[in-house]
KEKE-3310 file (N, C-alpha, C; in steps of 0.2 Angstrom, whole numbers, plus 5000, padded with zeros to 4 digits):
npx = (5319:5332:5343:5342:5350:5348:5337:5348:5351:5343:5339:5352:5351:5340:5341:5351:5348:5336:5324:5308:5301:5312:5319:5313:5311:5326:5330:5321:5310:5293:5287:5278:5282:5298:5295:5289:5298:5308:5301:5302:5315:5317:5308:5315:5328:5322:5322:5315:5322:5323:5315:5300:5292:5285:5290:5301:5313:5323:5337:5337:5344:5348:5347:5360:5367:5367:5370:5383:5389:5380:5383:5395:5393:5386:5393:5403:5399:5396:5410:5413:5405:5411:5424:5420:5412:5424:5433:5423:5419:5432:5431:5422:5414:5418:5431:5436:5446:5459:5469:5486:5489:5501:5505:5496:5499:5510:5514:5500:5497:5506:5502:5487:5488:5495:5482:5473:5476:5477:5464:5454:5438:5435:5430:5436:5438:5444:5449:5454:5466:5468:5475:5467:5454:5453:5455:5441:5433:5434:5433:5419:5414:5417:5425:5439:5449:5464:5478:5487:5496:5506:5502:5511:5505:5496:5483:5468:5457:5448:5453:5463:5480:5495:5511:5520:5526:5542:5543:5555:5556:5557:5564:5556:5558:5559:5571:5589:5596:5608:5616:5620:5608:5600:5587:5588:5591:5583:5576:5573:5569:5554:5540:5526:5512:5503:5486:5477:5474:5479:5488:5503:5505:5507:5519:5528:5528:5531:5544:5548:5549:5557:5568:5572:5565:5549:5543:5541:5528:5522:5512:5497:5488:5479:5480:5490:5493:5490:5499:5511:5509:5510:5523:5528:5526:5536:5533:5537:5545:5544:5538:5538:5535:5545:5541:5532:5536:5538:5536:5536:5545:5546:5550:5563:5571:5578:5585:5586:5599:5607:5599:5588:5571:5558:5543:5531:5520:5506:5496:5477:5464:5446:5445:5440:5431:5422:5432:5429:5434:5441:5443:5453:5463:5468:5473:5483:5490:5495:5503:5515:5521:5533:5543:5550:5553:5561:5568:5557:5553:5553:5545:5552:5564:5572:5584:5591:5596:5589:5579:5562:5549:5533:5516:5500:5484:5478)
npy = (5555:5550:5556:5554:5548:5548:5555:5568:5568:5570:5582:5591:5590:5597:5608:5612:5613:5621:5619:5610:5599:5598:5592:5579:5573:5571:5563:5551:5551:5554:5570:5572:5561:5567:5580:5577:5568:5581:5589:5580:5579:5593:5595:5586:5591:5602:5616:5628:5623:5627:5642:5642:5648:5655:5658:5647:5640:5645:5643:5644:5650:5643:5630:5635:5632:5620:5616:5613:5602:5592:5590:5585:5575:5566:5564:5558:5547:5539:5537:5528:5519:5516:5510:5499:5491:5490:5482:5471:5468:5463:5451:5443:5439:5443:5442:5444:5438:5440:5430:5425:5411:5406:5413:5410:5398:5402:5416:5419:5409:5409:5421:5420:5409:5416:5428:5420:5412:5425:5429:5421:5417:5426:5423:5417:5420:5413:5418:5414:5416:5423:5440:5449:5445:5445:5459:5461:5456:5465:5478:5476:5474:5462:5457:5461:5462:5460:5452:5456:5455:5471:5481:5489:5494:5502:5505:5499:5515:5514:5507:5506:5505:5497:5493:5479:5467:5460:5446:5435:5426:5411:5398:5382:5368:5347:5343:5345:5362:5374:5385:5396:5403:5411:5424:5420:5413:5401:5402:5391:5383:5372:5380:5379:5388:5399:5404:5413:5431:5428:5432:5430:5425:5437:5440:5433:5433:5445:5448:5437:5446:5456:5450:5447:5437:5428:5417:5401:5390:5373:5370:5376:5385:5386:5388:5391:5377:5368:5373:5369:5355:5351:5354:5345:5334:5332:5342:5353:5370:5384:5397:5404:5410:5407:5403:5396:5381:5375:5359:5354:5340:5335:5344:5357:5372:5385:5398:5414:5424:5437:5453:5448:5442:5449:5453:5463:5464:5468:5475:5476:5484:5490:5507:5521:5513:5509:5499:5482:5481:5470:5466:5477:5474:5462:5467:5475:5465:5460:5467:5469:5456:5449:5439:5425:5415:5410:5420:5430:5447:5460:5477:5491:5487:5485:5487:5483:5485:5479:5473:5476:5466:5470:5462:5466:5464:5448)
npz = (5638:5625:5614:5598:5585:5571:5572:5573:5560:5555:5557:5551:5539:5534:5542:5533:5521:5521:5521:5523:5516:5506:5509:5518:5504:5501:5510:5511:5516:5524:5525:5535:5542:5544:5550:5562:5570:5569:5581:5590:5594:5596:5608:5616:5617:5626:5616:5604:5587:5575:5567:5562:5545:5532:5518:5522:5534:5546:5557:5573:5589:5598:5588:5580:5587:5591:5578:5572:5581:5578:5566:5569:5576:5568:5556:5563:5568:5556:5551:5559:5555:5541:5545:5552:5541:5533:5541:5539:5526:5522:5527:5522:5504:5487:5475:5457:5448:5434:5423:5411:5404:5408:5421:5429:5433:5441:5447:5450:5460:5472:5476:5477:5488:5500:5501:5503:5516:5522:5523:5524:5523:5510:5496:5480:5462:5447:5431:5419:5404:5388:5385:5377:5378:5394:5394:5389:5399:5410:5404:5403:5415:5421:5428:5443:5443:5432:5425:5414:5396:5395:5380:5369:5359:5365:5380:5382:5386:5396:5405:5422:5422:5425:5426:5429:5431:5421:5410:5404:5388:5380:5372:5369:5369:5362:5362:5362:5361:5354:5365:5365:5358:5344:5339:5324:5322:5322:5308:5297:5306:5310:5318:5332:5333:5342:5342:5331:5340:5353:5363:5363:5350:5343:5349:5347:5331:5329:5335:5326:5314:5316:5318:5306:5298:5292:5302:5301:5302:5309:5314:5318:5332:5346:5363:5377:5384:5373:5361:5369:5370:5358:5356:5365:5358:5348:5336:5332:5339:5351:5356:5373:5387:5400:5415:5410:5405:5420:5429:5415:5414:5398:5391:5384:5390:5380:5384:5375:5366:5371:5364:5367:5370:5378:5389:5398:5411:5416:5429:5430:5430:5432:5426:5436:5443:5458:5469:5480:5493:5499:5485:5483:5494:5488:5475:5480:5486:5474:5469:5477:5480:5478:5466:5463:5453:5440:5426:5429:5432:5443:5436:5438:5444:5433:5421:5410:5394:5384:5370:5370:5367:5365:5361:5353:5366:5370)
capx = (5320:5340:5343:5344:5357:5343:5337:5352:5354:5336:5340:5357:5347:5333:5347:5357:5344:5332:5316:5305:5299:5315:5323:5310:5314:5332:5330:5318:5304:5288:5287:5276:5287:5302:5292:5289:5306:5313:5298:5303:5322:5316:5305:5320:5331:5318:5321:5316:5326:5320:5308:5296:5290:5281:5298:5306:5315:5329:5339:5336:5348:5349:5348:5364:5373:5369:5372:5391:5388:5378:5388:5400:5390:5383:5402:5410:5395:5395:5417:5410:5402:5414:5426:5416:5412:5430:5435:5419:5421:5438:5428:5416:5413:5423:5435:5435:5454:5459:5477:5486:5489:5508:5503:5489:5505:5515:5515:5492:5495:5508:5499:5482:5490:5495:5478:5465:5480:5475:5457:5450:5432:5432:5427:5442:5436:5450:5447:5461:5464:5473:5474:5460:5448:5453:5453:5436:5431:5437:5429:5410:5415:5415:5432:5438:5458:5467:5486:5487:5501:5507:5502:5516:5499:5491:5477:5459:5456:5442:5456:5469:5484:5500:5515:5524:5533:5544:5545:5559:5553:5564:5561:5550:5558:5560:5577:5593:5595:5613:5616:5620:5603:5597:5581:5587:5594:5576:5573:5573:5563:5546:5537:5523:5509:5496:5480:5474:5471:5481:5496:5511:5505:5509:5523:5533:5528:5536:5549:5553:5549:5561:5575:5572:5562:5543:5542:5538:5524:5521:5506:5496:5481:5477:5483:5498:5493:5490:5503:5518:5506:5511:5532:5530:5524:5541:5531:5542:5547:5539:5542:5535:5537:5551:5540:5526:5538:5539:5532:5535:5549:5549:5553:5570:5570:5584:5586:5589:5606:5604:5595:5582:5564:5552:5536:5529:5516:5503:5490:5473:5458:5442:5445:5435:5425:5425:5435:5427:5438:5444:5449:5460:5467:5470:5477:5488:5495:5498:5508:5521:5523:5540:5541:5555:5553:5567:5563:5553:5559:5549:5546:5553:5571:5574:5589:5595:5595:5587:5573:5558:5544:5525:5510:5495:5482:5476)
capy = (5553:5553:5561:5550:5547:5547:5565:5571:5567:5574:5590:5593:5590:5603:5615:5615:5614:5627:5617:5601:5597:5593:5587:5574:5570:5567:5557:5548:5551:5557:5576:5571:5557:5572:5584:5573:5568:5586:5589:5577:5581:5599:5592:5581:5597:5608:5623:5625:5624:5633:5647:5643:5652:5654:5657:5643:5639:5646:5639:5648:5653:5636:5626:5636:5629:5614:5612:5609:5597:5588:5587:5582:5567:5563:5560:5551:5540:5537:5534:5523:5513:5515:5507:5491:5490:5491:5474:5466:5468:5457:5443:5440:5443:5436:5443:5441:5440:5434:5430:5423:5406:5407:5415:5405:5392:5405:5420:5417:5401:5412:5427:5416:5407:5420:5431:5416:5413:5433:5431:5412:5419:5429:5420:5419:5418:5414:5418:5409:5418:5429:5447:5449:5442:5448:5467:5462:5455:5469:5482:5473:5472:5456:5455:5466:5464:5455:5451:5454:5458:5476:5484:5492:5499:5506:5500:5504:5521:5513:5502:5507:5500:5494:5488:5476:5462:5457:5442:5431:5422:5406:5393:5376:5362:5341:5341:5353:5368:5379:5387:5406:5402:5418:5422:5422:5403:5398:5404:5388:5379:5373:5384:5379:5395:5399:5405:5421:5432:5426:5436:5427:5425:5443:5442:5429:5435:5452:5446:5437:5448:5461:5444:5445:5434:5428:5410:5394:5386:5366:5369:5383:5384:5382:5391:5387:5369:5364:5374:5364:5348:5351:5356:5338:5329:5334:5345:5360:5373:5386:5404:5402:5413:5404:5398:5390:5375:5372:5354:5350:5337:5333:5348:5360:5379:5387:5405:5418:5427:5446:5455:5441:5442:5450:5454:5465:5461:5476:5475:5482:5486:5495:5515:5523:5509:5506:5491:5479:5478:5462:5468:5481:5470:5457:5471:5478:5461:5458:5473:5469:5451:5449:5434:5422:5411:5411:5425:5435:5453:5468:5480:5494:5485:5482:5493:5483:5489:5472:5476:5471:5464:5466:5461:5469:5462:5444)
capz = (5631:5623:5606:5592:5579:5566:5573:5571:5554:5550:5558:5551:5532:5536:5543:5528:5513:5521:5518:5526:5509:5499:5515:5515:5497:5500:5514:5508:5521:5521:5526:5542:5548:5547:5558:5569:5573:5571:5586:5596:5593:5601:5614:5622:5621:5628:5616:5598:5583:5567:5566:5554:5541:5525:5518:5522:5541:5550:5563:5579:5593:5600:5582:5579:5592:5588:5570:5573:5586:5575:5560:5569:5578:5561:5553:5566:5566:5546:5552:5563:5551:5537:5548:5554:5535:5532:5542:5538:5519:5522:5531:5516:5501:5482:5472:5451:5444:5426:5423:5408:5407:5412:5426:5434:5437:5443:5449:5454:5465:5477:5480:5481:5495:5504:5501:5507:5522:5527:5522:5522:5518:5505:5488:5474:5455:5444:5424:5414:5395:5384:5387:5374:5382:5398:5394:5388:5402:5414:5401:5405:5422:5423:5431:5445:5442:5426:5425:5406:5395:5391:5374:5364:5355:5372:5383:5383:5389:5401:5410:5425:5421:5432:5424:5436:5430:5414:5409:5398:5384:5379:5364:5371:5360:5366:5358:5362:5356:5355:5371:5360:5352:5341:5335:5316:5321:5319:5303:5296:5312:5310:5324:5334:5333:5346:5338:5330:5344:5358:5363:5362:5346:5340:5351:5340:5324:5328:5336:5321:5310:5317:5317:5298:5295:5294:5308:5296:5305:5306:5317:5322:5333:5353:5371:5380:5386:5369:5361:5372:5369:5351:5355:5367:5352:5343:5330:5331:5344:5351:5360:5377:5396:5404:5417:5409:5407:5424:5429:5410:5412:5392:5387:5386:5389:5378:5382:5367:5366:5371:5370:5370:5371:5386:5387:5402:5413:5417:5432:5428:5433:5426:5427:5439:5447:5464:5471:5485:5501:5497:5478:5486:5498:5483:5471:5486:5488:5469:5469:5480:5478:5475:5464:5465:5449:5435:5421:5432:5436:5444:5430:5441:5445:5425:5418:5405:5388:5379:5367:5372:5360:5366:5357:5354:5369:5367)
cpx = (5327:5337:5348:5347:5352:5337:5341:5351:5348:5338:5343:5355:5345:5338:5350:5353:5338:5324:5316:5304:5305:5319:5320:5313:5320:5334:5328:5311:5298:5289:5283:5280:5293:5299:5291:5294:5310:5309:5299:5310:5321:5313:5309:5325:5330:5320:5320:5320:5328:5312:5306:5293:5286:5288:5300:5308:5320:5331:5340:5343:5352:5349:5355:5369:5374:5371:5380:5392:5385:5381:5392:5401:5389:5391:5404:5405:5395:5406:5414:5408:5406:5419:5426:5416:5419:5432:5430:5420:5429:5438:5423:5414:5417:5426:5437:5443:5453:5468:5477:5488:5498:5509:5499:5495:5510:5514:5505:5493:5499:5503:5494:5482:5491:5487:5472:5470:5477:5466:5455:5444:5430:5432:5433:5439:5439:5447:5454:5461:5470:5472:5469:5457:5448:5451:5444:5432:5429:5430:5420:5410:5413:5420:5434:5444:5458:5475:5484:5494:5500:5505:5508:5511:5492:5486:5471:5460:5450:5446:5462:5474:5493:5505:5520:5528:5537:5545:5550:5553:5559:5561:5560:5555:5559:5568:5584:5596:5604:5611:5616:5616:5599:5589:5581:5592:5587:5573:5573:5567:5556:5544:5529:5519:5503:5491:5479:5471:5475:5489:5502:5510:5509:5518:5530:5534:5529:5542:5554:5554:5555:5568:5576:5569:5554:5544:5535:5534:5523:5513:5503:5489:5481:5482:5489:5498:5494:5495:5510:5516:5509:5519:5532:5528:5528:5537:5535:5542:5542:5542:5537:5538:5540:5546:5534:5530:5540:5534:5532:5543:5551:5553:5561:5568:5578:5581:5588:5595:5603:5602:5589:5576:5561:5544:5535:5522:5511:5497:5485:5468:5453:5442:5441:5429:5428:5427:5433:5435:5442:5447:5452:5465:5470:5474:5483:5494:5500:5504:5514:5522:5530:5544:5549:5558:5558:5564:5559:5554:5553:5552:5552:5562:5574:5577:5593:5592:5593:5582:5567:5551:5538:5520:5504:5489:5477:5478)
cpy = (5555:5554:5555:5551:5551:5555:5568:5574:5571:5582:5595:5595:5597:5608:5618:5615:5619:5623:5608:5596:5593:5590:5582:5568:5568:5562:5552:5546:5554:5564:5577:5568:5563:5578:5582:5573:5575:5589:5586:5577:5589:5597:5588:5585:5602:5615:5621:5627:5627:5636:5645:5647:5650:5652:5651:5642:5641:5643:5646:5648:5647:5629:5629:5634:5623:5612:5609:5604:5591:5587:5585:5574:5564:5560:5556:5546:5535:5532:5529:5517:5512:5511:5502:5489:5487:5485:5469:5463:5464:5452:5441:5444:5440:5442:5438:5443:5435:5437:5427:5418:5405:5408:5412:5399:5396:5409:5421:5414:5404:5417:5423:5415:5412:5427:5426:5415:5419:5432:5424:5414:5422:5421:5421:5416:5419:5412:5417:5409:5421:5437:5450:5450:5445:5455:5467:5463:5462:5476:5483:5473:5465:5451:5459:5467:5458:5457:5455:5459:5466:5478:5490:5497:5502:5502:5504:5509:5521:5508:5509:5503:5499:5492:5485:5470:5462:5450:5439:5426:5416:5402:5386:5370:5355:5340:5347:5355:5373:5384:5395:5403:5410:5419:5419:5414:5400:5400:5399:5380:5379:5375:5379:5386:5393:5406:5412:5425:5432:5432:5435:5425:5431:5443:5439:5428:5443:5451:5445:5441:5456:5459:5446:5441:5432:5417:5406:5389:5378:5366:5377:5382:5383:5388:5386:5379:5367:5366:5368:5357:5348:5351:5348:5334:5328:5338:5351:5364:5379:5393:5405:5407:5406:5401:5394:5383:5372:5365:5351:5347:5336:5338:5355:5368:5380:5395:5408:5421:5435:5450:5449:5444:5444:5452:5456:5464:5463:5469:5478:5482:5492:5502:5519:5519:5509:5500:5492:5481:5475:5462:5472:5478:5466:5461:5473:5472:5457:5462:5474:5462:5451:5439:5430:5416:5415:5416:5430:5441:5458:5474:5488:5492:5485:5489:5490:5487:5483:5476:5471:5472:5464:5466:5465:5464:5456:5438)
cpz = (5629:5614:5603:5587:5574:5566:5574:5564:5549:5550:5553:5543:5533:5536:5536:5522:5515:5521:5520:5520:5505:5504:5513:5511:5499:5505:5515:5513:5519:5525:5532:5547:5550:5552:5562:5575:5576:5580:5590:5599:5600:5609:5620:5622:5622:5624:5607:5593:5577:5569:5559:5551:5535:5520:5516:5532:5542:5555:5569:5583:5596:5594:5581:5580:5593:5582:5570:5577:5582:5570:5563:5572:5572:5558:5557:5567:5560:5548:5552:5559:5545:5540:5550:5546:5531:5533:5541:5530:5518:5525:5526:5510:5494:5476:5466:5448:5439:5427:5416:5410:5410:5418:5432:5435:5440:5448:5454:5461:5469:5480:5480:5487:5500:5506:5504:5514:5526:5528:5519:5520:5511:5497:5484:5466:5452:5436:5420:5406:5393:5386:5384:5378:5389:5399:5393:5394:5409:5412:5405:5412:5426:5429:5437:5446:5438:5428:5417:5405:5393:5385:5371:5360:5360:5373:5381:5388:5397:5406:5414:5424:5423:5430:5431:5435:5423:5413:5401:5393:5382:5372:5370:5366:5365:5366:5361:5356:5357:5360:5369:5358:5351:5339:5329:5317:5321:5316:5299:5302:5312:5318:5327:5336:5336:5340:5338:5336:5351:5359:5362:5355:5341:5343:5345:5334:5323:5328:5330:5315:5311:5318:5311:5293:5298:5298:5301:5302:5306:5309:5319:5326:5339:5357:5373:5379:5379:5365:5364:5373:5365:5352:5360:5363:5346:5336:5329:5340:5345:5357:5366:5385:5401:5410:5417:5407:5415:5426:5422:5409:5404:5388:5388:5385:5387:5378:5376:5371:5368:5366:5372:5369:5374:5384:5395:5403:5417:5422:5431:5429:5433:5431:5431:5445:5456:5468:5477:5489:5499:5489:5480:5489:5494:5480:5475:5487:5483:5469:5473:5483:5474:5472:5462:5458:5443:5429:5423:5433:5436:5439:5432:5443:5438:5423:5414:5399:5382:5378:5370:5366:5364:5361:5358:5359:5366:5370)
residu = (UNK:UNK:UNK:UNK:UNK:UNK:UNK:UNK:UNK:UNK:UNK:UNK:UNK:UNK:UNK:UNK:UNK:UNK:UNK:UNK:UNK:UNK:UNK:UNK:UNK:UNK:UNK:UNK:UNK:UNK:UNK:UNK:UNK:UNK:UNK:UNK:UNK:UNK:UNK:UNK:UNK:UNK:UNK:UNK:UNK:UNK:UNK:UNK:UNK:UNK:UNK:UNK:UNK:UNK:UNK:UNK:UNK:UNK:UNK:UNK:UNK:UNK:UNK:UNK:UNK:UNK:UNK:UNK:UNK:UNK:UNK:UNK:UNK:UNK:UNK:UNK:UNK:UNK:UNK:UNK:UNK:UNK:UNK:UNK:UNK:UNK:UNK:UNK:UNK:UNK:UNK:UNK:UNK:UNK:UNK:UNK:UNK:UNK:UNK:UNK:UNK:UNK:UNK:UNK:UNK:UNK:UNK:UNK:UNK:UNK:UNK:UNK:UNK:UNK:UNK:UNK:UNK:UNK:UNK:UNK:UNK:UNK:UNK:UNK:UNK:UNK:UNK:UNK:UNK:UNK:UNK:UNK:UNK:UNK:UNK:UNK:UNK:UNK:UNK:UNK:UNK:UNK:UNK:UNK:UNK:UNK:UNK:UNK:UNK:UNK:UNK:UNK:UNK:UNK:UNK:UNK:UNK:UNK:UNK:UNK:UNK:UNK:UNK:UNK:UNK:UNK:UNK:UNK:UNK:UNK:UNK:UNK:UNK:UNK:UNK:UNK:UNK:UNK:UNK:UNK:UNK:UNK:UNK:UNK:UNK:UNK:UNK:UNK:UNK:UNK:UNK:UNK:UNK:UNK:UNK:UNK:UNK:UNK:UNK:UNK:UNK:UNK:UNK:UNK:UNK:UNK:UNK:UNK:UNK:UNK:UNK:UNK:UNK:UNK:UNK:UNK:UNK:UNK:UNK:UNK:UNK:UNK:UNK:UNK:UNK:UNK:UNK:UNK:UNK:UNK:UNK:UNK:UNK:UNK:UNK:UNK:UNK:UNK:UNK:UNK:UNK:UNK:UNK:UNK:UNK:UNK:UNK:UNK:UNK:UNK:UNK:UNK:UNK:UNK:UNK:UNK:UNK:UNK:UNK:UNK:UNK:UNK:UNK:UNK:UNK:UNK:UNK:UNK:UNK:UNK:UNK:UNK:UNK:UNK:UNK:UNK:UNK:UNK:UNK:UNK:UNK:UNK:UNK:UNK:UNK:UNK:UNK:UNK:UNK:UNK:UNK:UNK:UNK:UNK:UNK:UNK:UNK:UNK:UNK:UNK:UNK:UNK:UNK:UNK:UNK:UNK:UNK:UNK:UNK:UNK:UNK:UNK:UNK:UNK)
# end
């Protein structure tokens, strides 16, 4: 007879807690099937291993000698399996990301490509919002990585959070706009306003409000798309991440004048939990995704001295 993994693993319990009984319990056996096992553990290598007692058990002369041998079978077994585990958990399996909508045309659809290229099985569930919602999301754990914007007024204390990109901000309009364009040059322009709640909402109504003035509305209400629906309708202009007009032939991006507008771009993921395989390997790959789109700049390379405006999450 050879020596089983699994009568190692009982022994090594037994040795180290002193007692069959709560061995048992933690192993989740019954307290016959463990002697059994430790029995026939001794009986294939002919010598015994605890003295039994009222007491309790000691480990004998020969149990002694083994006990490091067995823990150290037992570990590189458990390696052993965390390691299979390791490449398996990157051949199946599905990853929950939320982004803003700016982003789900941008900076998502890269790194996707290149993470289902490495890893064609895994599952990708893509959540398309405001950073609101997102943190929410995240919070419940319903999410297992969010793009979302920065906080100027801090994150949930239940989130980790990653600042990793900046983006520019520009004005949206059908119409041209002055190449020097200020904020405090559309203090007369009816605006285009995304909905109570949304972030760039907040972001535009500081901004101006640190121009000098409060943004005259013609419309307010809707997410990006409908937003730059509303700015390609000629209803007014609209303060918008430089590459959410990509693919929108009608409309003109006019940069602001320095410092200009940003809003940074925090990776984040609920504090504490343990990420899958495959959301490690995803996170790992946001994170060093070097993004090539106009506007864009890793938070990390940024040394100018422009203000930057963020909103509270949303």
């Amino acid at each position: 007879m050879s020596v089983q993994l699994q009568q190692l693993r009982y022994f090594v319990s037994v040795a180290e807690s002193g007692h069959f009984t709560r061995s048992a319990e933690a192993l989740g056996v019954s307290q016959p099937t463990l002697s059994k096992q430790i029995h026939t553990l001794e009986a294939t290598l002919g010598a015994p291993l605890f003295d039994r007692s009222r007491g309790g058990v000691m480990l004998t002369t020969a149990g002694e000698t083994l006990l490091p041998l067995a823990r150290r079978m037992v570990a590189d077994a458990d390696a052993a399996r965390d390691a299979v585990q390791e490449v398996v958990g990157l051949r199946r399996g599905r990853v929950r990301l939320g982004a803003t909508p700016s982003l789900c045309t941008s900076l998502v659809p890269v790194v996707l490509r290149r993470f289902h290229a490495a890893h064609p099985d895994i599952a990708l569930h893509v959540d398309e919002g405001g950073s609101q919602d997102l943190v929410a999301g995240l919070v419940a754990h319903q999410l297992d990585l969010a793009l979302i914007v920065a906080s100027a007024h801090g994150t949930d204390a239940a989130l980790e959070v990653v600042p990793i990109l900046r983006e520019d901000l520009v004005v949206a309009s059908v119409h041209p706009l002055p190449e020097s364009l200020t904020l405090t040059d559309l203090r007369d322009t009816p605006m285009v306003m995304f909905r109570t709640g949304y972030d760039l909402r907040d972001v535009t109504i500081e901004a101006c409000l640190r121009a000098g003035f409060t943004p005259r509305y013609a419309v307010e209400g809707g997410e990006l798309d409908a937003v730059l629906a509303f700015v390609e309708a000629g209803l007014g202009v609209a303060l918008v991440p430089s590459m959410a007009l990509v693919n929108r032939p009608l409309l003109r991006a006019t940069p602001l004048a320095a410092p200009g507008v940003h809003r940074t771009i925090a990776l984040a993921n609920p504090r504490g939990a343990v990420l899958s395989h495959a959301a490690r390997a995803l996170r790992a790959m946001l994170l060093e995704q070097t993004v090539q789109t106009p506007g864009v700049r890793r938070v990390q390379a940024l040394e100018s001295p422009a203000t930057e405006v963020r909103g509270r999450p949303g």
